[in-house]
N, C-alpha and C positions, 0 to 999 in steps of 0.2 A: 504494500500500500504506500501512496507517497502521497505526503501532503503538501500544501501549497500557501507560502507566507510572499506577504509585498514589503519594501522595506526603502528606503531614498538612497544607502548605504552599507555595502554587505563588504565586510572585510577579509579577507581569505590569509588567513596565520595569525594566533595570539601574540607572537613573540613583542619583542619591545618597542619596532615601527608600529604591527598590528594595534597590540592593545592599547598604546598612545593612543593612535589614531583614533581607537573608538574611543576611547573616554571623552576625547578633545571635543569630537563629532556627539558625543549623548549631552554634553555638557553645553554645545550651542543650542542643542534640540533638534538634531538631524535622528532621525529615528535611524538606527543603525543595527546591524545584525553582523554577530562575528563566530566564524567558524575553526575550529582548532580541531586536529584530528587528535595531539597527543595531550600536551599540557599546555597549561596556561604560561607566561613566560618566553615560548618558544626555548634556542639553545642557549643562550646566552642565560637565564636564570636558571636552565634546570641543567643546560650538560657544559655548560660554557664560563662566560663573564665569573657568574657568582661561586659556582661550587670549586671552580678553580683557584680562586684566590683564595676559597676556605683551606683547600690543600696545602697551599702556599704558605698561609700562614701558620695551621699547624706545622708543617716540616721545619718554617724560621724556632718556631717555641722550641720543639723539638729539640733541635742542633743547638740551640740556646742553652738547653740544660744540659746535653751531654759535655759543649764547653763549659760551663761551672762545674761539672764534675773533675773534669782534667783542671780544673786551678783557674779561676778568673780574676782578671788583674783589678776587676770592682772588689775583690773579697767576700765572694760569693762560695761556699762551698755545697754542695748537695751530694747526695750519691747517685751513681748513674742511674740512668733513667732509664725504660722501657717502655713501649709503643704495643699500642691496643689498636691495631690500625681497623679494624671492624666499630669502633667506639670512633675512631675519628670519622668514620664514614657516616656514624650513622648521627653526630655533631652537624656534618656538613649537610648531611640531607635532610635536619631538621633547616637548617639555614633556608635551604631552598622550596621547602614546606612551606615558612612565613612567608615566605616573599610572592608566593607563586597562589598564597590564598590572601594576600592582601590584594593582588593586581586582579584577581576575582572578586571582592567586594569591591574596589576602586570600578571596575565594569556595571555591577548592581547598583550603583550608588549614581552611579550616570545615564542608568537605562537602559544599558545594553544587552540585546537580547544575544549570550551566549548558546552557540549549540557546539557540540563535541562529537566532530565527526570529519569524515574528510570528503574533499570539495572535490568537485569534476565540473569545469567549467562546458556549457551546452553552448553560449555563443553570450556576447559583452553583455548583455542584461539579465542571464539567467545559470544559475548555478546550483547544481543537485548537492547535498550534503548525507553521504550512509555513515548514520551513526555507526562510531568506534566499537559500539559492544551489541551492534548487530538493534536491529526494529525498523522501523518505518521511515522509509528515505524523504527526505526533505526536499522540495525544490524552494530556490529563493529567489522570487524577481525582484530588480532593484535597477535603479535609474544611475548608483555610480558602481561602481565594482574597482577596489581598492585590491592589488597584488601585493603580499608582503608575506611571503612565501618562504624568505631568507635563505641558508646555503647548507651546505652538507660538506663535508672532510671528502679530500679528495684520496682515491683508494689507490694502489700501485699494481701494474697486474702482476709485477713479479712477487709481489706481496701481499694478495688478497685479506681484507678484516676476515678474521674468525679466529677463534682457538684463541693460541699464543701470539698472535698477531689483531694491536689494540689499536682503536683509533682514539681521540684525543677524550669522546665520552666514556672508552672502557678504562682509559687511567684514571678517572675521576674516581671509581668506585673497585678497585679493587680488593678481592677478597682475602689475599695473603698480597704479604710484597714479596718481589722477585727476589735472588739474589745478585741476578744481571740482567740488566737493561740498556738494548740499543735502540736509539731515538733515532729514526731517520727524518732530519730538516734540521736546521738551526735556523730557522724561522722564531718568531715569536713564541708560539704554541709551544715546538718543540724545548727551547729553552726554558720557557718558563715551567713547565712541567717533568725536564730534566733536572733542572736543577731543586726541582721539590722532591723528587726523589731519589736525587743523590744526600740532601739533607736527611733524607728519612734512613738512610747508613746504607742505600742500593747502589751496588758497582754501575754506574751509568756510562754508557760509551755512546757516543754522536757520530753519525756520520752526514755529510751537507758536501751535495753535488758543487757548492762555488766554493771561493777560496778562503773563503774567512764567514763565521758568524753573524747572522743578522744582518744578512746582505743586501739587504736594501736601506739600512742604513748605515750614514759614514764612519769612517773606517777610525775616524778618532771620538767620535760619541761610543762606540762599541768597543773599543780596546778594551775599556775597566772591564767589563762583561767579560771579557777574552781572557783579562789577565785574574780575575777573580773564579772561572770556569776551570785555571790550570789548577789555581790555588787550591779549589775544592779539591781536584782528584779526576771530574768529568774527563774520559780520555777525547781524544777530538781526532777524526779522519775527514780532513776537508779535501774538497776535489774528488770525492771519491762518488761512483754508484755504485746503486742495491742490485743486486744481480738475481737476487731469490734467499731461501730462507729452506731449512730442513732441521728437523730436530736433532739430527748428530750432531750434526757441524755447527749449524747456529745461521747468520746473517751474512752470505756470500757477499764482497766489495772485489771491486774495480778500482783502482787508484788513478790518479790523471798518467802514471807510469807503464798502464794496462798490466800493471801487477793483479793478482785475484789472490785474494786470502779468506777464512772465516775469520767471525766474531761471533765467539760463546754467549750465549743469551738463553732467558728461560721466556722473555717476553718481549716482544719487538712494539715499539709507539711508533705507528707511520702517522708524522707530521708534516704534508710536504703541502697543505696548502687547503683550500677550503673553494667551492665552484657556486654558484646559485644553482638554487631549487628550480629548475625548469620544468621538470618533466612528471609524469605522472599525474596530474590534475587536468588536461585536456586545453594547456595552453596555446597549443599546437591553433588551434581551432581560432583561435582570435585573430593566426597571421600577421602579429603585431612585429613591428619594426624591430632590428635586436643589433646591439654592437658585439659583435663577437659571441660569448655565451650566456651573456646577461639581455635584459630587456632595454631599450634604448628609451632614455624617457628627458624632459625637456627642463629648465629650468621651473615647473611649475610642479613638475614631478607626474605630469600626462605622456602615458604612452601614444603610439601612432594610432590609437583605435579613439574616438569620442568618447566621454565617461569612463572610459577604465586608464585608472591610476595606478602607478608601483613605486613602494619606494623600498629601502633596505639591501638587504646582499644582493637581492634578486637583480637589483640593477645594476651589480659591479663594485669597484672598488670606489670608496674606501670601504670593507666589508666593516664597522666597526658600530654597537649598537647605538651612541649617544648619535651618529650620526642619522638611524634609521625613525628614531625618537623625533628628532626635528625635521624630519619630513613627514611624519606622519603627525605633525603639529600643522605646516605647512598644507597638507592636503584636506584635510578637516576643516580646517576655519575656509578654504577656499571654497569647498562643498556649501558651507553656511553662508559662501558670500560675500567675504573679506575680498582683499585684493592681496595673495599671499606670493611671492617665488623664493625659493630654497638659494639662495646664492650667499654663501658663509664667506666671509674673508679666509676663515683657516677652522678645520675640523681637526682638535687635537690626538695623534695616538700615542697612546703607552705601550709600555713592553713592560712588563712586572716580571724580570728578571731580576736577580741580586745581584748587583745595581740593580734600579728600576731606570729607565730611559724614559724621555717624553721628546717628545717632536710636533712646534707648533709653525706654522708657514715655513718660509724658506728657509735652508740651510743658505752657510757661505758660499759653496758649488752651487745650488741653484740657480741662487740671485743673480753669482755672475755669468753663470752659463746663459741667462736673459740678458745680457747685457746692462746690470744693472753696476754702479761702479760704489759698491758698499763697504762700510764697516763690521768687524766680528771680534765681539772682545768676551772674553771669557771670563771668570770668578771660581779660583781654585776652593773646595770644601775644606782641602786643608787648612784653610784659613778663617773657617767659619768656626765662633765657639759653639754654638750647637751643634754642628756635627763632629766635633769633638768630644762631647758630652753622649753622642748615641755611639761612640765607636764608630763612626763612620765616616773617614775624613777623604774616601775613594769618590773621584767625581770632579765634578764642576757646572756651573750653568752658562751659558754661550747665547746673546744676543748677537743679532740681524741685523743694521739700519742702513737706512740710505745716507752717502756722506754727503749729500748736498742738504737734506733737510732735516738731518737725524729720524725719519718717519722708521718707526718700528716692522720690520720685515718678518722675523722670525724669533721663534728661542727652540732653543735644544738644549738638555739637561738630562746629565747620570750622577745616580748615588739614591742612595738609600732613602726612602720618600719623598721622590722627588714627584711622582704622580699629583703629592697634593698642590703642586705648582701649577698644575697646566690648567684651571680654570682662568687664575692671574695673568698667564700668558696670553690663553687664548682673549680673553678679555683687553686688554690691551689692543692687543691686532683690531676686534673688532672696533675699538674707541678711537684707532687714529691716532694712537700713543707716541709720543715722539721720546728721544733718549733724555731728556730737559724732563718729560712728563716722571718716569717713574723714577730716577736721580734723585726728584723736587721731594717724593713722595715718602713721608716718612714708614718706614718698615719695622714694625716688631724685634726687639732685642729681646733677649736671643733665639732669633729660629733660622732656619733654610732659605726663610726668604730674604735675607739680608744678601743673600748671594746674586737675588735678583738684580738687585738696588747697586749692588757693587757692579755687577755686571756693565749693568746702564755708564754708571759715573767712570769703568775703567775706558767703554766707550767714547765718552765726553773728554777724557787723560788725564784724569783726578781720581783714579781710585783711592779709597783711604785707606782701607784695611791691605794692602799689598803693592 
């Protein structure tokens, strides 16, 4: 049996774009309808963003107290520690419990008519939904039809997921820890979840097809990462390919030498990248415009069909969720009416690696690869008393600017919580901040951000602290 609802806006995935987007859209008064086949959330809350940095953070506590057990120079003493890693999982998935039933009362509270099932689009106004756990098929007509579909882990064929072979959601929740572990990517993902479980006391070994580390970003924001990755113990085979995998031998490599060797493993993390959700929902069927293997969509965040909108991974890079959030802000008030387009000066990313990394507009290669003729002044942490005070004096923050008008271009920053910088940053770009502007501005003694501040002023050629 199937039944039959009308709706002005029917949004196809919960995840962080999705569910924005309806709350935004229930909260103008756009009657809205949203369908999610698994959870609410989508990856990012339940296999992504959140439960990863819950790992993250336990593996820091962790390695935290087995260093006080070996002798800490705060005079900390304890006795060594042990790991219930079933107990931490089951910490993290309470994490992702609250979040994932509050962004379902946040839905109720705005009007959104949730169903939980998966979509197959029939053509731009009309979309079947079979509930998840099996009953009466839904149809949904609707006047917009909103894609936010988001991406999936991309798989390798020499390395198919299954078994001993995890994608980035089977590390999230594992059941024992290995006693070795090969990460293929030093990508984001892959780093930042090797380096959680080389914290957790796992032999972790990397291999990453280019030459160096988080290769898409430069090569002197990544060093500390590089030089802090030997210090852990992470072994590193860069240049090298995955050639296949077998339980004897372990993770077959290729060296840029066309040497072949194994590497011993009980569990292989293929991290090499993440693709949009294209297929399987009946997108085919819209013929909409597409750049490459994403959906091709316009500063307004309309694909090439009338009324159907996408925003999120599905559209490409930047795959990152605060990005899909503000277009799905974006497409809702435009729905109710606004005059809205998606065009950001700069969409901050992190890398929640030990360092953490942040990357806001241009680097110094960008700028002047545009022919732009700039300044780039940096603020060592070794200089900073609070990051002295965390143990953490690895890093620096690196400003952008134009030398003719000091206009603020970019920032880049590593070192241990430097994540909570990048709203400042990003904030700035967006205000038209010039090097005069944040120099002027008095900054918090003593925190991280004083490095900002210094940054600016070493900019201007008065830094004080160095």
């Amino acid at each position: 049996m199937t039944k039959e609802i009308t709706t002005k806006l029917l949004v196809i995935g919960g995840g962080p774009g999705g569910y924005v987007a309806a709350i935004r859209a229930g909260q103008l008064g756009v009657p809205t309808v949203l369908a999610e086949g698994a959870s609410l959330g989508g990856s990012c809350l339940n296999i992504g963003c959140i439960p990863s940095k819950a790992l993250i953070h336990a593996a820091h506590a962790f390695e935290a107290a087995r260093q006080q057990a070996g002798g800490s120079p705060l005079g900390i003493r304890v006795q060594s520690p042990t790991l219930d890693i079933a107990q931490t999982v089951r910490w993290k998935d309470g994490i992702v419990a609250r979040l994932t039933g509050g962004v379902g009362a946040l839905l109720r509270k705005a009007g959104v008519q949730v169903h939980k099932g998966w979509a197959h689009i029939e053509d731009g106004k009309t979309v079947t939904v079979q509930p998840a756990g099996g009953g009466d098929t839904l149809r949904v007509r609707c006047e917009h039809l909103l894609l936010a579909t988001g991406s999936e882990p991309v798989e390798l064929p020499t390395v198919p997921f299954g078994g001993p072979i995890w994608s980035s959601t089977d590390a999230l929740s594992p059941d024992v820890l290995p006693r070795r572990l090969v990460v293929v990517g030093a990508g984001y993902i892959g780093l930042e979840l090797g380096i959680a479980y080389r914290k957790l006391g796992v032999e972790v070994t990397v291999v990453e097809a280019a030459q160096r580390v988080l290769p898409s970003y430069d090569e002197e924001l990544t060093q500390p990462v590089l030089d802090a990755l030997k210090k852990s113990g992470v072994v590193l085979h860069l240049g090298c390919s995955v050639l296949g995998w077998d339980e004897g031998q372990g993770v077959h490599v290729r060296n840029a030498r066309a040497d072949e060797f194994a590497l011993p493993a009980e569990r292989v993390l293929v991290a090499v990248g993440r693709r949009p959700r294209t297929a399987g929902f009946g997108l085919e069927s819209l013929q909409l415009d597409m750049a490459g293997r994403h959906v091709a969509v316009d500063a307004h965040c309309r694909t090439s069909m009338r009324g159907v909108w996408a925003i999120g991974d599905v559209t490409g890079e930047p795959m990152l969720a605060h990005r899909a959030m503000a277009q799905g802000e974006v497409v809702a008030e435009q729905i109710a009416g606004q005059n809205r387009r998606f065009e950001p000066v700069a969409i901050p990313a992190v890398c929640f690696t030990d360092p953490e990394v942040v990357v806001v507009g241009k680097t110094p290669g960008e700028a002047r690869a545009g022919g732009i003729d700039c300044i780039d002044a940096a603020f060592p942490f070794a200089a900073n008393g609070r990051a002295m005070t965390l143990e953490s004096t690895t890093g620096f923050v690196r400003v952008v600017a134009r030398r003719d008008n000091h206009l603020v271009l970019g920032w880049q920053a590593v070192g241990q919580g430097v994540a909570e910088l990048a709203a400042a940053f990003t904030q700035s770009l967006e205000m038209g901040a010039r090097l005069e502007d944040i120099a002027g501005t008095i900054h918090a003694h003593p925190t991280l951000g004083e490095a900002v501040q210094e940054a600016a002023l070493r900019g201007l050629g008065h830094a004080i602290h160095i």
